[in-house]
N, C-alpha and C positions, 0 to 999 in steps of 0.2 A: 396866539398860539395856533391854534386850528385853521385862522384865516387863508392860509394858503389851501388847505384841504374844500373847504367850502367856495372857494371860487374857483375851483375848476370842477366843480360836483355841478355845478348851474348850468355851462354850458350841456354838461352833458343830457343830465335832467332834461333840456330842452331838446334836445336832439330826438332823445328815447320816445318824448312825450307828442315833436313829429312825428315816427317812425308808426307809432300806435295809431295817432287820428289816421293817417293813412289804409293802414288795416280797417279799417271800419269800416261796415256796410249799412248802408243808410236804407229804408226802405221806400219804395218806387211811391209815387201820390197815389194811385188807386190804393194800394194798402194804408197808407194812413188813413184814408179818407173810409175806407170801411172798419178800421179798429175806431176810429174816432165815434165816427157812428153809432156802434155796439158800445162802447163808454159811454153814451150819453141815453140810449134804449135803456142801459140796465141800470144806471142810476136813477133814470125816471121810475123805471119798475118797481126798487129797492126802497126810492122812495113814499109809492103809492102801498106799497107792503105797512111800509113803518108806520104812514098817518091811518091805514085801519086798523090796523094794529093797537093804535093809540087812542083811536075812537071806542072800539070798542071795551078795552081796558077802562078807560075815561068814564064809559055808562058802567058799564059793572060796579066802578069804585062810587060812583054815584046812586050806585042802587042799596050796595052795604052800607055807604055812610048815611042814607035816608029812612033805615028802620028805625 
């Protein structure tokens, strides 16, 4: 029933779905290479946050559990 509807929906699909990648603007390497950067600084950060974080929670919860 439908099959004739859906085989000419794919051509087009594909057309549409060139016509978009085309549009797109890709960013130049010096900008990757400094966002890549700042991703990788602020996860060290986030993660140097969290292990004191956990340090210190860790002693606290070893100070109550040792009364």
């Amino acid at each position: 029933m439908g099959d004739s509807a859906e085989k000419s929906s794919k051509p087009s699909f594909f057309k549409g779905l060139k016509a978009e990648f085309k549009k797109i603007s890709w960013p130049d390497r010096e900008s990757t290479i400094k966002q890549s950067v700042a991703v990788v600084a602020i996860s060290i950060a986030v993660g140097l946050i969290i292990a004191v974080l956990d340090y210190i929670i860790q002693y606290g919860v070893n100070i109550l559990t040792s009364l």
